[in-house]
Every structure is written in C-alpha cells, then in structure tokens.
C-alpha positions as CSV (number, residue, x, y, z in Angstrom):
1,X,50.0,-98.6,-134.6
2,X,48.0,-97.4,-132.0
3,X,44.2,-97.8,-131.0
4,X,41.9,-94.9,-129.4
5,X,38.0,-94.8,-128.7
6,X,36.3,-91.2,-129.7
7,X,37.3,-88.8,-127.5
8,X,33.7,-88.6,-125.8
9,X,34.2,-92.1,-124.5
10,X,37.7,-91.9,-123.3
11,X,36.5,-88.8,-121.3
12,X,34.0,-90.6,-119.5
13,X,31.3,-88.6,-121.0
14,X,27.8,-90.4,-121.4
15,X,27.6,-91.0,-125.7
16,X,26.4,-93.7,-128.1
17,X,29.6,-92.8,-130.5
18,X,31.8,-96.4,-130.1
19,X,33.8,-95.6,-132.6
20,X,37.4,-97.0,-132.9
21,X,39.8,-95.1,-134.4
22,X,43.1,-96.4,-135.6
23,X,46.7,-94.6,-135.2
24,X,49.2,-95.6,-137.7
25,X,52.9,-95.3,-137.4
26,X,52.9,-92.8,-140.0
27,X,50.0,-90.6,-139.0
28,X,47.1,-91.8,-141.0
29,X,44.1,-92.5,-138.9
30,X,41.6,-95.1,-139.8
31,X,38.2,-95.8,-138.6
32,X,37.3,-99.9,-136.7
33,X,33.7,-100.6,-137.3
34,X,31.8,-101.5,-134.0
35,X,32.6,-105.9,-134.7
36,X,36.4,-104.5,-134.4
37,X,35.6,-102.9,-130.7
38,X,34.2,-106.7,-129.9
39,X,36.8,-108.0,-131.6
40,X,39.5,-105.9,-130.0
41,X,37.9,-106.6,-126.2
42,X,38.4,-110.3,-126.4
43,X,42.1,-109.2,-127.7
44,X,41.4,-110.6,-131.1
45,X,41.5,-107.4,-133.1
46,X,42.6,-107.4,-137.0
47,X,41.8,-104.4,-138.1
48,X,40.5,-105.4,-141.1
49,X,37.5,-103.4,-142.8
50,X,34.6,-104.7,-143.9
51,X,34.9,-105.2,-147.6
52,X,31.4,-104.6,-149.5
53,X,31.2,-106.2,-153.5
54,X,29.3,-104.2,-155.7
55,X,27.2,-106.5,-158.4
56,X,25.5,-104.5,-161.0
57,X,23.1,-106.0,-163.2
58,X,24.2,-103.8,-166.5
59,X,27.2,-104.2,-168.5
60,X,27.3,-101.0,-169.9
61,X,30.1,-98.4,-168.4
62,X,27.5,-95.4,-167.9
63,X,24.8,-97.8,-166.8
64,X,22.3,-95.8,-164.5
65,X,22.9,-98.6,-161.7
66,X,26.4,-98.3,-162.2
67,X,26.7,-94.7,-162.0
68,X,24.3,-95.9,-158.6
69,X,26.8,-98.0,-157.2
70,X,29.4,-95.2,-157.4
71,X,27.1,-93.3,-155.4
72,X,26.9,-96.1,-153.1
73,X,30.9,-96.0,-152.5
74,X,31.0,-92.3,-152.1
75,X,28.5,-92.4,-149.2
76,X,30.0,-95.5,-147.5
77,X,33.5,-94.0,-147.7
78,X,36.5,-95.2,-145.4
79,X,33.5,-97.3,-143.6
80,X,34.5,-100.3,-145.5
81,X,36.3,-101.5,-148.6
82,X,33.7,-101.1,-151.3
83,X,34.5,-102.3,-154.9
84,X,32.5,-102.9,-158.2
85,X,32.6,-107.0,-159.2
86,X,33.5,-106.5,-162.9
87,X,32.1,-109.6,-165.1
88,X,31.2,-108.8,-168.3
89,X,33.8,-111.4,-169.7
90,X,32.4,-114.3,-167.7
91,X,31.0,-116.8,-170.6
92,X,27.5,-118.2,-170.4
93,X,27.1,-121.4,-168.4
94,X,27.9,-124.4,-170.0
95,X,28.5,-127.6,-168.7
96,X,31.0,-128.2,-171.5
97,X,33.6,-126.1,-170.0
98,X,32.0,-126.1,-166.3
99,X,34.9,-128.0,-164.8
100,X,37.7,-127.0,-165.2
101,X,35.7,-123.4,-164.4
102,X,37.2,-120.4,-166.9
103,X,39.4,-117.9,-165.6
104,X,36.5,-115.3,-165.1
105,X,35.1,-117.7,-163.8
106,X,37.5,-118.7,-160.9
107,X,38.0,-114.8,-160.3
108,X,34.6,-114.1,-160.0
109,X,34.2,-116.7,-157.1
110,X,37.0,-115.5,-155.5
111,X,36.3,-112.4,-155.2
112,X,32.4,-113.0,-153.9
113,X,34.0,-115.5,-151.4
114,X,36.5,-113.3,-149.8
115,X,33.6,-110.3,-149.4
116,X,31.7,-109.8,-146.5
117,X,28.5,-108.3,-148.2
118,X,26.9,-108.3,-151.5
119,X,25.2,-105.2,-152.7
120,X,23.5,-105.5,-156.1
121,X,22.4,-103.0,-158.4
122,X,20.2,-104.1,-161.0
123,X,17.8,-102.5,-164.1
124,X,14.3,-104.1,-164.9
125,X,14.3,-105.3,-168.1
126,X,10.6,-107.2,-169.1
127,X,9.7,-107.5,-165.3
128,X,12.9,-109.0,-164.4
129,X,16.1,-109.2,-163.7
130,X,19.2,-109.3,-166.5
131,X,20.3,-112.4,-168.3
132,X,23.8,-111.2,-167.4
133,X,23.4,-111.1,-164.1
134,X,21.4,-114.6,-164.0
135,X,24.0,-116.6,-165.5
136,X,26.5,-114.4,-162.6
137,X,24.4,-116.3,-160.2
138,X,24.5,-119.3,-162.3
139,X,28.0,-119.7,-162.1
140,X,28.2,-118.7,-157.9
141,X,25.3,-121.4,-157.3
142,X,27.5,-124.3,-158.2
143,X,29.4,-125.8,-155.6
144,X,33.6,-125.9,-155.8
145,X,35.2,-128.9,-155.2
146,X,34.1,-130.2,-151.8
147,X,32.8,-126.2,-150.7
148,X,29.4,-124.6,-151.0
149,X,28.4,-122.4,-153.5
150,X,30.2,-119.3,-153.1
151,X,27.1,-117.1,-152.1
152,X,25.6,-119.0,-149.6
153,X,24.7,-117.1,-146.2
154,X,26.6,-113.6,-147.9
155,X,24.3,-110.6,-146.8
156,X,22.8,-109.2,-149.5
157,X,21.4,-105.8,-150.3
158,X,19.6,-104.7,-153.4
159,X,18.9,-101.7,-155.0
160,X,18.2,-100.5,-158.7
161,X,16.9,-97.4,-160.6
162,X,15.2,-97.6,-164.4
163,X,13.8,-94.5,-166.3
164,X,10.1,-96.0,-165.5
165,X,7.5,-95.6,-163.6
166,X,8.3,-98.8,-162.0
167,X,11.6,-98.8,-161.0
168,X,12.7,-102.1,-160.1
169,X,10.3,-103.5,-157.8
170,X,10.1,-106.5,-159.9
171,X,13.1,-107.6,-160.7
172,X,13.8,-107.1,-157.0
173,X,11.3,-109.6,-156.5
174,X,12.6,-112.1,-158.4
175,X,15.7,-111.6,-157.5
176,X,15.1,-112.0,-153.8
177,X,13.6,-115.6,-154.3
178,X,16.4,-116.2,-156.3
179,X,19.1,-115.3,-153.8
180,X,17.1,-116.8,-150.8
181,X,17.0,-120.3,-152.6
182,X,20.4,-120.2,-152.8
183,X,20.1,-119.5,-148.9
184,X,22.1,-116.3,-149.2
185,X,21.7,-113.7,-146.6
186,X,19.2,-110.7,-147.9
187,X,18.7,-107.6,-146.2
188,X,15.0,-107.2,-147.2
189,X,14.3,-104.3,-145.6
190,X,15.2,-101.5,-146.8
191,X,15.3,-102.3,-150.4
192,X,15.6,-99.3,-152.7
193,X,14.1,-98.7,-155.7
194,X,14.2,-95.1,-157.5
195,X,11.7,-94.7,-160.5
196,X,12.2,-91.8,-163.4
197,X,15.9,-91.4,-162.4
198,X,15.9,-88.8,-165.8
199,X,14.8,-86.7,-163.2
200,X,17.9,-87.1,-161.3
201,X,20.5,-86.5,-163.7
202,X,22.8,-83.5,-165.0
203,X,23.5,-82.3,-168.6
204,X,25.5,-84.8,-168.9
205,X,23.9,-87.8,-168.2
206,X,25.3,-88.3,-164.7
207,X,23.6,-89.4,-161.9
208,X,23.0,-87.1,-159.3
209,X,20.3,-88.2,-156.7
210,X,19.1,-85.1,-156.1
211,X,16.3,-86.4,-154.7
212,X,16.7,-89.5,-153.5
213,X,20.1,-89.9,-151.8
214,X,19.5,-89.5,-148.6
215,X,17.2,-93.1,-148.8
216,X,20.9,-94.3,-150.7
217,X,22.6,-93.2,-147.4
218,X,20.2,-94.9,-145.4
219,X,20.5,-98.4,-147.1
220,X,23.9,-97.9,-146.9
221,X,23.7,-97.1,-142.8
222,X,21.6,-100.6,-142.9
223,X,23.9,-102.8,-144.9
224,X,27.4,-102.0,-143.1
225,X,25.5,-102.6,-139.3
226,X,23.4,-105.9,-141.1
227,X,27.3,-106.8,-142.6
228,X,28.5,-106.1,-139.2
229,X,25.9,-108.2,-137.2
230,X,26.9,-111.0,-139.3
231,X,30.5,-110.7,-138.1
232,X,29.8,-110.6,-134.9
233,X,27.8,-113.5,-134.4
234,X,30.4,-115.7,-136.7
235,X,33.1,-114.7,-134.4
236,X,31.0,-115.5,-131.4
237,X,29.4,-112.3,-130.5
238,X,25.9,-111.4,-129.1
C-alpha cells in the first residue's frame, strides 16, 4: 500500500486539512486519522482505525437510542470502526457464577477492552439510568485476573433521547458519576440529550433527527479528536 497527505498539503499550499489517505494495492483508498500522521512521522504507522463501541442503554431492537446510535455510525462513517456492543444475554451479577465469568460475559469484556472509545446511548427511566445497563457496568467494574477493570481510563461519550420533556439529563448525571468512579475517561462536554424525539420521527417510527443532527455530528466531531488525543498521548505524543 501506499500513503499520501491531501493534495493541498503535498502542493505546498497553506491548509489545516492533515488528512492521510491510504492507497491500497487494489485501489481502495482509506482515510488515517490525524494520531496515524504522528504515528507515521516517527515511522511507527499501523494503520489501524480507531474503533468506537456503541453501548445502548435499551434492549429493545427499535429502541429510540438504538435507532440513535445508528445515526451516530452513519455520520462517523469510514472515520473509525464503529459497532453496537450487543448484551442483552449477559446474566445479572452474581457472585455465584462470577468466577469462572459466563460466556457473555468474557465477550463483553473483550470487546470494551480492545475499543478505543465508549459511546453510550441511554433512555431515562424514573430519573435514571437502566437496570440493564447498570449490571453492564457491574460486570466491566470487576477486575480480571491480575488486570483492571475493563473500563478504566476508556473515553467515554454519552448521549440519549426519551419522548419527554426531559430527555436524559438525569440519567446522564448519574451515569457520569458512575463512570468517573470507575475512573473511566468522559467527554463531558458536549453531552447530548434530545427531548420529544416523537417530533423527530417518520411514519414509521424511525428516527430521523430532523432537527437535531447536526448537534449528533458535532458530538461525534468531539469524540473521534477526544478518542484521538487519547492515542496520541499513550503513544507518546504532545
């Protein structure tokens, strides 16, 4: 494969693009986020994407937040590998069965520990956040084998829609003091949080944003460079 900057750059011309685009042998072209240029100066390039893990609070398949997360993988696009952490099978915590961990279990970890970012999506239910997604977080808190907790010091980025008045603010809330116990990584600001999202739906029940996508695409702009920042400074960046 080969590697070229944006053709602005290679011309010499004055730009803030730094994009990094990505030749493959059998013409597709991919897309390095800015870490990757770092990366690729100190001659340490991989290539590999940032991979975002969707959490969403609801279990049902047309879930409002679900349907939102989609959204949220249609506007970040071939910016990073974005998929939705599927966990309706993982069992409530019990310390009966806590080691050896279930299968859902072990996947579950896995999968949080090899993203970069978390992005939740969550519903409000009674001022909170779901009982589903609590035990989730139950089961990432505990520490395997010898290693930390799964989530600790993941980036983190929340966002949730309800058919109220008010949205999710307070589940949001909670769920941020959760998640910064746990000493994970949360993007505080910007938060989303979309009330009445009946307002924002077709004839069939689908999700459309009409209103409210472009502060979507903005979170989204502000997780992948907080995600990125991250990188950078593990790798030794500045």
């Amino acid at each position: 494969m080969r590697l070229r900057r944006c053709s602005a750059w290679a011309s010499g011309k004055e730009t803030t693009c730094d994009t990094l685009y990505v030749n493959f042998l059998d013409g597709r072209e991919g897309v390095c986020s800015k870490s990757h240029i770092l990366c690729l100066e100190r001659g340490q390039c991989s290539l590999k994407r940032i991979k975002i893990l969707a959490i969403v609070g609801s279990l049902r398949q047309g879930s409002y937040n679900r349907q939102l997360a989609m959204l949220a993988k249609e506007i970040v696009g071939d910016r990073a590998d974005f998929e939705i952490l599927e966990h309706a099978d993982v069992p409530l915590l019990n310390q009966d069965y806590e080691w050896p961990p279930p299968e859902p279990v072990k996947r579950v970890r896995e999968a949080v520990k090899s993203a970069d970012g978390l992005w939740f999506f969550t519903p409000e239910y009674n001022h909170y956040f779901p009982g589903v997604l609590k035990n989730l977080i139950d089961w990432l808190s505990l520490p395997v084998g010898k290693e930390p907790p799964v989530i600790v010091k993941k980036p983190c980025a929340i966002s949730g829609t309800t058919i109220g008045m008010h949205a999710t603010a307070c589940a949001q809330d909670h769920l941020v003091t959760l998640l910064s116990y746990l000493d994970a990584d949360v993007m505080n600001k910007p938060r989303l949080t979309i009330p009445y999202i009946l307002e924002q739906v077709d004839s069939e029940g689908r999700v459309t944003l009409s209103k409210s996508r472009k502060y979507l695409e903005r979170q989204a702009d502000a997780f992948l460079e907080f995600v990125e920042k991250r990188i950078e400074c593990a790798s030794g960046g500045k």
